[in-house]
N, C-alpha and C positions, 0 to 999 in steps of 0.2 A: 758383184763379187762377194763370193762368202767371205764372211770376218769372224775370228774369236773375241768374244768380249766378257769382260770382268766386271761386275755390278757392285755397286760401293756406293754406299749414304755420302750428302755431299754435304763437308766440312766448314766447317769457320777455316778461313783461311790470311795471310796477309799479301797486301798487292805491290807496293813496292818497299823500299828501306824508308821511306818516313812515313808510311802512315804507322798508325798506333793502332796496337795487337786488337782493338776492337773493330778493327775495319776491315773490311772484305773489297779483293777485286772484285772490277765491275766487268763483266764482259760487254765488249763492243766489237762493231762489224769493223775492220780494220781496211784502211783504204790500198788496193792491192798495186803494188809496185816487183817491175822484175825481180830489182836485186836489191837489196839493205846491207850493203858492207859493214855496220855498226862497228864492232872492235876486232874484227877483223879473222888472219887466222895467221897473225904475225909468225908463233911457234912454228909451224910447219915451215912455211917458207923461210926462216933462215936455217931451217935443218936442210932445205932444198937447197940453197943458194950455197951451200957449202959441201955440196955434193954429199951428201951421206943417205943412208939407207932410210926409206919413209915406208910407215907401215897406212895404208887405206883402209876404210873401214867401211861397210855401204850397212846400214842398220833399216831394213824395211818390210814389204811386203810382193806381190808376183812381178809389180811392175823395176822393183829392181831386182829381182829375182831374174828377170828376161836377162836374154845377151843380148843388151841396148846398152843406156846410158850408163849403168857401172863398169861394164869395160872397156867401152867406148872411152868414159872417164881419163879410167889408169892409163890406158894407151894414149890419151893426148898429155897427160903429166910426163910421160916415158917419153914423149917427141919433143915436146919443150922445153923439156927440162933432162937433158939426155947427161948430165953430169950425176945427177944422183939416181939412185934404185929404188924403183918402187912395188913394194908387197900390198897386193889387193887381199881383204878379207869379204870373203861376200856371209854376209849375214842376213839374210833376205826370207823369208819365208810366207811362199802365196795364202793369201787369206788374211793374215793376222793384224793384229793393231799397234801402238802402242801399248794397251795393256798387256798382250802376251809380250811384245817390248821389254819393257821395264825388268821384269824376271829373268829374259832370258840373255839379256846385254852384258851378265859378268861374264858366264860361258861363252857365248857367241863372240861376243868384242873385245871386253875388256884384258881376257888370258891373252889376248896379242897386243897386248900393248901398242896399241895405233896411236901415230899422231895427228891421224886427223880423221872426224866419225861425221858422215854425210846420213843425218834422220830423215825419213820417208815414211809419214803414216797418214798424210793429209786426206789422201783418197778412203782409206780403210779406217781410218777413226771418222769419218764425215755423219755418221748415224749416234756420235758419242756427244755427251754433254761436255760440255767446254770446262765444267769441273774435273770429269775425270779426264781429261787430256789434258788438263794443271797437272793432275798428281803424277799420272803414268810418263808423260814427257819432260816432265821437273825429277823423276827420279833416274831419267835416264842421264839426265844432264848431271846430276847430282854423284849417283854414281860414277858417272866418268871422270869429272873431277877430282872427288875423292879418291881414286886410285892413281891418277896424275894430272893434278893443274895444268902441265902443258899441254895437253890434247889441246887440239882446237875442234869445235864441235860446226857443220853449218846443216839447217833446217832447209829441207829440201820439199814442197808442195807439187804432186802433181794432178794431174786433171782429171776427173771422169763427167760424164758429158751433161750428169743433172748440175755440176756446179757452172755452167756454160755463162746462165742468166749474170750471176754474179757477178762474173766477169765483165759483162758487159757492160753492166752497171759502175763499173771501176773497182769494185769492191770486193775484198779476201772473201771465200764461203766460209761456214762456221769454223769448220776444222781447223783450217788456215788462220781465221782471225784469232782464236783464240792459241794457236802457236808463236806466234806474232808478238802479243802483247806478252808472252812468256819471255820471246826471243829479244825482247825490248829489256826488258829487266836484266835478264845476263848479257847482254851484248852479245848475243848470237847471231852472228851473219845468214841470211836468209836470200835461199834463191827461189824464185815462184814462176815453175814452167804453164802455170793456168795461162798467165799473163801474154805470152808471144803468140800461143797457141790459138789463141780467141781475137788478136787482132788479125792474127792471119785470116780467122775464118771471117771477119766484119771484112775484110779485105778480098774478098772472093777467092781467097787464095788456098784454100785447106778444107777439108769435107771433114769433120769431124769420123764419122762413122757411115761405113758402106762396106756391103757383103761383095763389091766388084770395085777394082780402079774405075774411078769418076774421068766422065771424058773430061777433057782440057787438058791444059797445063798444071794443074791442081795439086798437092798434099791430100794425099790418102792417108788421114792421120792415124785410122783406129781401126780394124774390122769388128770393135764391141765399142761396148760404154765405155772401155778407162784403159785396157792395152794399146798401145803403142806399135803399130808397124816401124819399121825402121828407120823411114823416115821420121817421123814421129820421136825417135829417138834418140835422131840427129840435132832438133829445135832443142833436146833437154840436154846435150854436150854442148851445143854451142851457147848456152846462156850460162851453165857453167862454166864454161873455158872464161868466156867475159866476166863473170863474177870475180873468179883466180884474177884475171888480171888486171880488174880493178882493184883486189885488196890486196897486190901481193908486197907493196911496197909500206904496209901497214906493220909499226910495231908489235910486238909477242904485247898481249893483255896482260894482265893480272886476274885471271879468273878465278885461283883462291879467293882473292879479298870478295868475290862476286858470292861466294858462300857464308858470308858473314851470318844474314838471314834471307830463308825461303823465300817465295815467292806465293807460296802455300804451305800453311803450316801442318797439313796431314799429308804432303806429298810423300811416295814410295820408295824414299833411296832408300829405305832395308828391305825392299822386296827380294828374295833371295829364291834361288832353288836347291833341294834337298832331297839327292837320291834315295829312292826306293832299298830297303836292306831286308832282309829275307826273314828279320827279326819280325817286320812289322807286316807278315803276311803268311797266312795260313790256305790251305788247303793245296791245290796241285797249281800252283804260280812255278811258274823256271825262267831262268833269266837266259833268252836268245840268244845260240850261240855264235860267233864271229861271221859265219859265212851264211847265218840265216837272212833270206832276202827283207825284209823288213829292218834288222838289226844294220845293212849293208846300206839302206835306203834313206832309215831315219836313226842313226846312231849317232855322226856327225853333229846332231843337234842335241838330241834328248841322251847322248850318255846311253848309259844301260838298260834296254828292254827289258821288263817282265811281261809274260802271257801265262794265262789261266783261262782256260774255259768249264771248269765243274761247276756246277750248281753249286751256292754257299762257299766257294773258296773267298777269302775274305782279305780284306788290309785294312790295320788299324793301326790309329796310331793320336797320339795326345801332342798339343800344342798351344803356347800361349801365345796369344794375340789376334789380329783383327781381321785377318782375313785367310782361307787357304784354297786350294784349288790341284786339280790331279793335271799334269801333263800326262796325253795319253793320245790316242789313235780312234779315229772312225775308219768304219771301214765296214763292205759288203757282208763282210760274214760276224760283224759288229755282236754282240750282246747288250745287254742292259742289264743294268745294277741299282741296288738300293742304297740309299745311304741316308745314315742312322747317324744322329750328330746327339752327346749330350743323354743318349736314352732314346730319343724321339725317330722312329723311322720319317721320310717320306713319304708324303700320300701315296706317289704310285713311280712305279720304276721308272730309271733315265736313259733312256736308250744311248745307248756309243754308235747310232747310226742315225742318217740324216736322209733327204732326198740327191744330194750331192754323192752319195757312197757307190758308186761306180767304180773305185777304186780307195786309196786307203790313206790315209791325211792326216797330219799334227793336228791336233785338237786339245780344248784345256775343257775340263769336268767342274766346274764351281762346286765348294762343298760348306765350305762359312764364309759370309761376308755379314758387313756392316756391326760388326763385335768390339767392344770395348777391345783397346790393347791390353789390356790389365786380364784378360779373363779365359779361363782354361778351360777347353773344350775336347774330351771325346771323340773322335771320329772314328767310323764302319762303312766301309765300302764292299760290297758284299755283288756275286753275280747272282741274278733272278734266273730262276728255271727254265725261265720261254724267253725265246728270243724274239724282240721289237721286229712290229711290224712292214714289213717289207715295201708296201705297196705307194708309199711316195716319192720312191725312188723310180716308179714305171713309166713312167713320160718320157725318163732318156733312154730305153729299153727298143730294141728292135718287134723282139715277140716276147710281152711280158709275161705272160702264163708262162710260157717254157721257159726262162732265164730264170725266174725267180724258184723257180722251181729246183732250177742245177745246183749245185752243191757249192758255189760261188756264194751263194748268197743265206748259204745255211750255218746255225753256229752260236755261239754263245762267247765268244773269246772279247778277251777284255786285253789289251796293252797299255801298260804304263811303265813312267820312267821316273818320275820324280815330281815331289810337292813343289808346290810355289806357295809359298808362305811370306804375309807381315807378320813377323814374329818367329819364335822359335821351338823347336819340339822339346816335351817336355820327359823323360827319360821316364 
């Protein structure tokens, strides 16, 4: 599975409320159990229990992105609990991680004020250092608090079939362990669909992955490494349903007091996004009108399109602090651009196209990382003359001489919607 990832120098951090600000979490392999009710997700269920309107919230990447387990989900809250109304928000988007996360959870979640936000990045942050899945899933948490303590937040792990070993071994994969030990510190209730999944398959009962139904009796869990057939996605509602109802008779926490101090002290609750303005961009850029197929496709998430394809058309723009990055779009008729931070070009252009670009995808552009917050930085985002080379994209190609060739895959066009910034612009 492609994933978007955000690169960041890894911090002095703190691990729980009593150690002393000179001590750093340890990461450890965490021993994997279905469900961790810890403090539970009291708030919601007495907004349930008293029939009133509950907003859901699925925060992740393709696998809740599927029509599976997220409204599979809502639909069994809607059956059991047929007194109150329940509003799904699906916030899902294939590929990405927590770090596109963390940025994109004020827009995506948090303007619906949900009372209850079910994270999903175990799969797609799995290739991430357990530091930066401190920061980016500690600012999720962070943020959602800070806009309402009552949310109740639960960490959701699912599978892709290199974490397989682990499981068997009893024990969370990285990604997992190190949300865990996060999930430990705020009393984050956690449900780990790895877990049923892997006894099943120790138990002859589940074929992980196959290009045909397995003869027997069997669970066809997967036709790849980490999507879910339906089945498949039935084992991740019914460990949720059991989780609900093992915590539902748990009191509402105190999750403010749970903010007293971090868990890491460079995690990204001010990770922020900040629309594109027409101030901060020169040459032939236009912002996508209502019924353009692209603005209709990926608007819902990134807000307002710009597109530019001229040579030299350019976005600039100044801001203090520690990290920034372009939400933007790959795609077949992709360009590539320079980007000039400070004075300093790039050695050599960055293409907006991948071997995946068969089609046209959110994507995030890194432009600074690992920056003092303290310090103010220039940015030039410029399109390069020629457009990135075509030719890794040809494998998924019928006849690649002539495809590549059509006007599909010709072009210089760049899209973007908006900075994702630690820190702020500077006027």
């Amino acid at each position: 599975m492609k994933r978007s990832t955000f690169v960041s120098a890894v911090a002095a951090v703190l691990a729980t409320t009593a150690l002393t600000a000179a001590e750093q979490p340890a990461f450890k392999t965490v021993p994997a159990a279905k469900i961790k009710p810890r403090a539970g997700i009291g708030h919601v269920m007495k907004k349930i229990r008293a029939g009133e309107a509950v907003t859901v919230a699925y925060l992740g990447g393709s696998i809740t992105a599927a029509n599976g387990w997220r409204p599979k989900t809502t639909d069994w809250l809607q059956k059991t609990y047929p007194n109150a109304t329940f509003k799904e928000i699906h916030a899902a988007i294939g590929g990405t991680g927590s770090g596109l996360g963390v940025f994109r959870v004020g827009h995506d979640v948090l303007q619906h004020d949900p009372d209850l936000l079910f994270v999903e990045f175990a799969v797609n942050d799995g290739g991430a250092a357990p530091e930066n899945i401190w920061r980016s899933m500690e600012g999720i948490v962070r943020q959602t608090w800070r806009k309402d303590a009552a949310t109740d937040i639960v960490f959701t792990y699912t599978i892709s079939s290199n974490m397989t070993n682990d499981y068997k071994q009893g024990n969370c994969p990285r990604s997992a362990s190190a949300m865990e030990l996060l999930a430990d510190f705020y009393g984050i209730p956690s449900v780990n669909f790895g877990v049923p999944v892997v006894e099943l398959m120790t138990q002859g009962k589940l074929v992980f992955k196959a290009d045909k139904k397995p003869e027997g009796d069997v669970i066809w869990f997967a036709g790849d490494d980490c999507h879910p057939r339906d089945e498949g996605h039935d084992i991740y509602l019914k460990l949720v349903a059991e989780a609900i109802t093992q915590m539902k008779d748990l009191p509402p926490a105190d999750h403010k007091a749970k903010m007293a101090v971090p868990f890491v002290a460079d995690n990204w609750e001010k990770a922020k996004m900040v629309p594109l303005s027409e101030k901060m961009l020169s040459g032939n850029w236009a912002a996508l009108p209502a019924d353009d197929s692209k603005q209709k496709a990926f608007g819902n998430r990134m807000g307002q399109i710009w597109m530019a394809d001229r040579p030299g058309s350019k976005l600039r723009f100044k801001f203090k602090g520690a990290a920034a990055q372009l939400y933007d779009l790959l795609g077949p008729d992709g360009g590539q651009v320079t980007v000039t931070v400070d004075g300093k070009p790039g050695t050599r252009p960055v293409p907006r196209f991948d071997s995946y670009c068969t089609y046209h995808r959110i994507a995030t552009l890194g432009l600074v990382s690992d920056s003092s917050p303290d310090q103010i930085h220039e940015v030039t985002v410029e399109i390069h003359p020629e457009q990135p080379d075509r030719k890794s994209v040809a494998f998924r190609l019928k006849d690649p001489d002539k495809e590549l060739a059509a006007p599909k895959f010709q072009g210089t066009r760049i899209w973007a919607s908006q900075l994702m910034l630690l820190g702020d612009l500077v006027e």
